[in-house]
C-alpha positions as CSV (number, residue, x, y, z in Angstrom):
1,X,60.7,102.9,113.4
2,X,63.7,100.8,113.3
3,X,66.2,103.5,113.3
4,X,64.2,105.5,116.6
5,X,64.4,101.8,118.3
6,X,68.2,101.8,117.8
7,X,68.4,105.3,119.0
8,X,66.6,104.5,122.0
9,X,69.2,101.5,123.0
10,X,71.9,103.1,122.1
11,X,70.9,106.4,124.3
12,X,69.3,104.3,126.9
13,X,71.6,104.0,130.4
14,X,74.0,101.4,130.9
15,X,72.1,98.7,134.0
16,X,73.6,99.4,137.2
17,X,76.7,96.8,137.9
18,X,75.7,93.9,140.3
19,X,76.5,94.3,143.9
20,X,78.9,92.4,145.0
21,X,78.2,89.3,146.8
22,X,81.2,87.4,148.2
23,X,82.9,90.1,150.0
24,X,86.1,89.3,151.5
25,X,88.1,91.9,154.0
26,X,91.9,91.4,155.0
27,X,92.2,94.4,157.5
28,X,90.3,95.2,160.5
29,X,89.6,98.4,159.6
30,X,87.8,97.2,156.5
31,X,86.4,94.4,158.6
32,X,84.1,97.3,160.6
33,X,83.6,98.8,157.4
34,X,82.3,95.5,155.7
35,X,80.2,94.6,159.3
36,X,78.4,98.1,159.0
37,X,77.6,98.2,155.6
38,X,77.0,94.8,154.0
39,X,73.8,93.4,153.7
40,X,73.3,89.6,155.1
41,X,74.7,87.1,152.9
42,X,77.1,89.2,151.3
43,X,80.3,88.9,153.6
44,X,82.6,85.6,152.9
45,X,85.0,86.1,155.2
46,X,86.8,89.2,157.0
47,X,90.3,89.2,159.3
48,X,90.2,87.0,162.5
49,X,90.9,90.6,164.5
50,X,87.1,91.3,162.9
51,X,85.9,88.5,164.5
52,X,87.9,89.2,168.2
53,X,86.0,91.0,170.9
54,X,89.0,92.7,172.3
55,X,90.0,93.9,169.1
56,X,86.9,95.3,167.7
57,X,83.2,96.3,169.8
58,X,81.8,95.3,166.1
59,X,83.1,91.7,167.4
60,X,79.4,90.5,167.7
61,X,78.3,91.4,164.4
62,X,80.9,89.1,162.9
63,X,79.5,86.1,165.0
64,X,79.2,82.8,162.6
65,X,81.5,84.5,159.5
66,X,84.2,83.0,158.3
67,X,87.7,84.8,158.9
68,X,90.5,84.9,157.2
69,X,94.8,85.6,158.0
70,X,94.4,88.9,156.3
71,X,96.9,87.7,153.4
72,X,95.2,87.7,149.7
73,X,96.5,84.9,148.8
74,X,94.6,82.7,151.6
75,X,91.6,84.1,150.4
76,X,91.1,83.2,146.7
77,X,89.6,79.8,147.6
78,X,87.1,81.4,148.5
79,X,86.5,83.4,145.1
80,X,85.4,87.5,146.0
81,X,84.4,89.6,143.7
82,X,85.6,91.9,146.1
83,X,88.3,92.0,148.4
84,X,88.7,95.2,150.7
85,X,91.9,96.4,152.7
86,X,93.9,99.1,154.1
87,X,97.4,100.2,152.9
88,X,98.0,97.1,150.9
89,X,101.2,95.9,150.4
90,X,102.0,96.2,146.6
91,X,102.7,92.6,146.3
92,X,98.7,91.7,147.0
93,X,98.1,94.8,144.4
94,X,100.1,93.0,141.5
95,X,98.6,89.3,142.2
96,X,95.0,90.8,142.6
97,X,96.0,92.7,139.1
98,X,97.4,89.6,137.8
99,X,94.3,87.5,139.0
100,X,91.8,89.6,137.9
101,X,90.1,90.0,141.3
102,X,88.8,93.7,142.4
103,X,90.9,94.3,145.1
104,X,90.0,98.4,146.5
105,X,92.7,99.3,148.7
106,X,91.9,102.8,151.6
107,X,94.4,104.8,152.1
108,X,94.7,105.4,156.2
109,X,92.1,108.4,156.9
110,X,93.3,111.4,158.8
111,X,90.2,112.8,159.9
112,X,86.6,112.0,161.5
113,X,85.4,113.0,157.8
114,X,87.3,110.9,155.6
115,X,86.5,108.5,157.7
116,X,82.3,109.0,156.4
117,X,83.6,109.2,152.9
118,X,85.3,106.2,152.9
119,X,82.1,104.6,154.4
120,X,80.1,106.1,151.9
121,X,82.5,104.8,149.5
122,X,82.0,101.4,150.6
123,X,78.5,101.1,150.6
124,X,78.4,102.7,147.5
125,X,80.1,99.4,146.2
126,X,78.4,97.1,148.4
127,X,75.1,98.1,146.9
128,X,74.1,99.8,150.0
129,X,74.5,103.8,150.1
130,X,71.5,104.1,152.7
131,X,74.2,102.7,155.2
132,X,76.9,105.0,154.2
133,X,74.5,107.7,153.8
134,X,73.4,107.3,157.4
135,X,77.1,106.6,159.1
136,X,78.0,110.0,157.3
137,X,74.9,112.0,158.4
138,X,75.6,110.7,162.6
139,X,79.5,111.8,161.9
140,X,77.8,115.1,160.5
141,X,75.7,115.3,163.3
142,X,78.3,115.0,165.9
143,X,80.7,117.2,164.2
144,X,77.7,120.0,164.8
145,X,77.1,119.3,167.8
146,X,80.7,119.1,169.1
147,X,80.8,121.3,172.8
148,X,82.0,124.7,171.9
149,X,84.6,125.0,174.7
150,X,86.5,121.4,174.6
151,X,88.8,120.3,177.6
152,X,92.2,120.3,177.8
153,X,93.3,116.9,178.5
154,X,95.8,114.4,177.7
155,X,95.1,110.4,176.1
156,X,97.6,108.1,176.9
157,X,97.9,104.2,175.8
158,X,99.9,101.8,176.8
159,X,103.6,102.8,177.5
160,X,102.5,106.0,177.6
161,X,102.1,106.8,174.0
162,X,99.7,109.5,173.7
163,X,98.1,110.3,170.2
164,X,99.3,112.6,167.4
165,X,98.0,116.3,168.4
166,X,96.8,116.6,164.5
167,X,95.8,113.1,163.8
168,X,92.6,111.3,163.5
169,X,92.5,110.0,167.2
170,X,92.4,113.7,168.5
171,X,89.9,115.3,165.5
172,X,87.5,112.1,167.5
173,X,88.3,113.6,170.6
174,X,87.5,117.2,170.0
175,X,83.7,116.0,168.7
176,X,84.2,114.5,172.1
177,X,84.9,118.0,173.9
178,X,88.8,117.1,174.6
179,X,91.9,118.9,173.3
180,X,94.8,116.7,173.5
181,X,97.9,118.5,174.4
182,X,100.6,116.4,173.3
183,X,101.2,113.4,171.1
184,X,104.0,110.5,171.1
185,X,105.9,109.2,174.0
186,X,104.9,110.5,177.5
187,X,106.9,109.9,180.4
188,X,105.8,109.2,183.6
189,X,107.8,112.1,185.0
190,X,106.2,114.5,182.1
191,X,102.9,113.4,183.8
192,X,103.9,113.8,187.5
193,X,105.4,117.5,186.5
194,X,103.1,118.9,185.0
195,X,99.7,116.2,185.1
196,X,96.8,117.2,182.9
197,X,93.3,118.4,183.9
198,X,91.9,115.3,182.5
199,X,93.6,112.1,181.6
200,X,91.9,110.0,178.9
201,X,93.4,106.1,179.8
202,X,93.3,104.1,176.4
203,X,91.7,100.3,177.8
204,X,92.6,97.5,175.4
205,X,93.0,94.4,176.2
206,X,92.5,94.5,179.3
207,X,92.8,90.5,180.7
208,X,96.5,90.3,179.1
209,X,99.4,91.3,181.1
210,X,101.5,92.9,178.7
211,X,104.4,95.7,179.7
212,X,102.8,98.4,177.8
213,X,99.2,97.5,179.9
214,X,101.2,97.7,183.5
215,X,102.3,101.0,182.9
216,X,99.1,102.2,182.4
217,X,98.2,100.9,185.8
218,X,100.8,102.1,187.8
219,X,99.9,103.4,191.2
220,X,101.7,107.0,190.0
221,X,98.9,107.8,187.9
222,X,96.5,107.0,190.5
223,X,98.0,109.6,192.6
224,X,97.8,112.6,190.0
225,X,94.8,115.2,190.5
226,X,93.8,114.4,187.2
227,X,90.3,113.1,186.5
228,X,90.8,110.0,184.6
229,X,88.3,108.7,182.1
230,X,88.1,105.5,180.4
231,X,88.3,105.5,176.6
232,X,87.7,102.3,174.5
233,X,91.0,101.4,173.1
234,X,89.4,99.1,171.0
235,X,87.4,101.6,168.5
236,X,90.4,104.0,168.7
237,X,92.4,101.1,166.8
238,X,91.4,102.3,163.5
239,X,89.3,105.7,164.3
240,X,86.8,104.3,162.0
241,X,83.0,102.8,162.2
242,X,83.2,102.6,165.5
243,X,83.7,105.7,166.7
244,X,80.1,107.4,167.0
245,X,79.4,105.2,169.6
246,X,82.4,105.8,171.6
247,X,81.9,109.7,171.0
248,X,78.5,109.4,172.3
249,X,79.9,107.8,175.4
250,X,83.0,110.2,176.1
251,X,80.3,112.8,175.8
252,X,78.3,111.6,178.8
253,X,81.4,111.1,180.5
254,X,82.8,114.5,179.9
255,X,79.4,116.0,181.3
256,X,79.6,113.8,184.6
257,X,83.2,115.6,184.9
258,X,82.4,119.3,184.2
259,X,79.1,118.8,186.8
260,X,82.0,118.1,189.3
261,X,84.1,121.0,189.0
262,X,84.1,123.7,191.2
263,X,82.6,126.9,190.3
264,X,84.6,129.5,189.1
265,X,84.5,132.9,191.4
């Protein structure tokens, strides 16, 4: 009996590791992963953009957490046994390596679905895959859903800097309904030429006078046919747990628009 007790331990599956429990994020990116996914108590600090309303709509969810200056080594007073980022720089990978401390470092996604694997991913660690499970399944849904004939139309931000045609800002916008037609910098000339059928105007931060902010106000764009719809600059920062909510919204708008077009003979 001995011997069939040994077999049994030694055949028996490894317990599950221990979800983390003082999660720390440097990135803002990470910081809406971390705010979606982590169950209370979990989170010791994320960046202080994760905790600014006109950086993040997930600005609310981080109300009473602790922040941080996104640099590791401000963080290891605090002890995680997790520390999340973005495109780390390779300095915070050695001292995390050197330190011991589990630092998981996301490549930048390129696309509305590595976006929900990289949420999955994350809830996976956090000891909460019903979260990533369920962002996945929404992107999923809304992928299916997406309108069959999307819009031609242009996104601009401020300056006039319009997002890649192939990037992750515009695979958003076509489960939107929208096409964009160009990427990098548009000129205001470009626009009075040749003006799109719809102009998607980036709003970010919108109480600080900045240069970049007054050209997206100037009374030239007022004046183009275009129909111009609002887009959240904020959740197009990082393309990432945000954006359901934002599609949802440029969705409804896009309706309100195509019930005002005229009828083609």
């Amino acid at each position: 009996m001995r011997w069939l007790a040994a077999l049994l331990l030694m055949t028996a599956p490894a317990p599950a590791a221990a979800a983390p429990a003082r999660i720390v994020s440097l990135n803002l990116c990470t910081d809406e992963y971390l705010l979606l996914a982590a169950r209370p108590g979990q989170i010791a600090s994320i960046s202080k953009l994760g905790a600014d309303a006109q950086e993040t709509p997930f600005a609310a969810r981080a109300r009473d957490l602790a922040t941080n200056s996104g640099r590791l080594g401000d963080v290891l007073a605090q002890r995680p046994d997790l520390v999340l980022t973005m495109g780390a720089h390779p300095q915070d990978e050695a001292l995390a390596q050197r330190l011991g401390i589990r630092l998981l470092s996301l490549p930048y996604p390129k696309s509305p679905a590595e976006v929900a694997e990289q949420v999955k991913r994350v809830a996976q660690l956090l000891g909460n895959p019903v979260a990533g499970e369920a962002f996945a399944a929404e992107v999923a849904a809304l992928s299916e859903s997406a309108p069959a004939r999307p819009m031609p139309a242009l996104m601009i931000g401020g300056g006039g800097l319009a997002p890649a045609m192939g990037g992750l800002a515009a695979g958003w916008l076509r489960l939107a309904g929208f096409t964009q037609r160009a990427g990098g910098a548009v000129t205001m000339e470009a626009l009075i030429a040749d003006p799109p059928a719809v102009l998607l105007i980036s709003r970010y931060r919108l109480g600080q006078f900045s240069q970049p902010q007054a050209w997206t106000q100037h009374p030239a764009l007022a004046r183009l046919p275009s129909r111009r719809i609002a887009v959240d600059g904020r959740a197009f920062l990082c393309g990432g747990a945000a954006m359901p909510t934002e599609i949802r919204r440029l969705r409804l708008r896009r309706s309100m628009q195509m019930s005002r077009l005229p009828e083609q003979p």
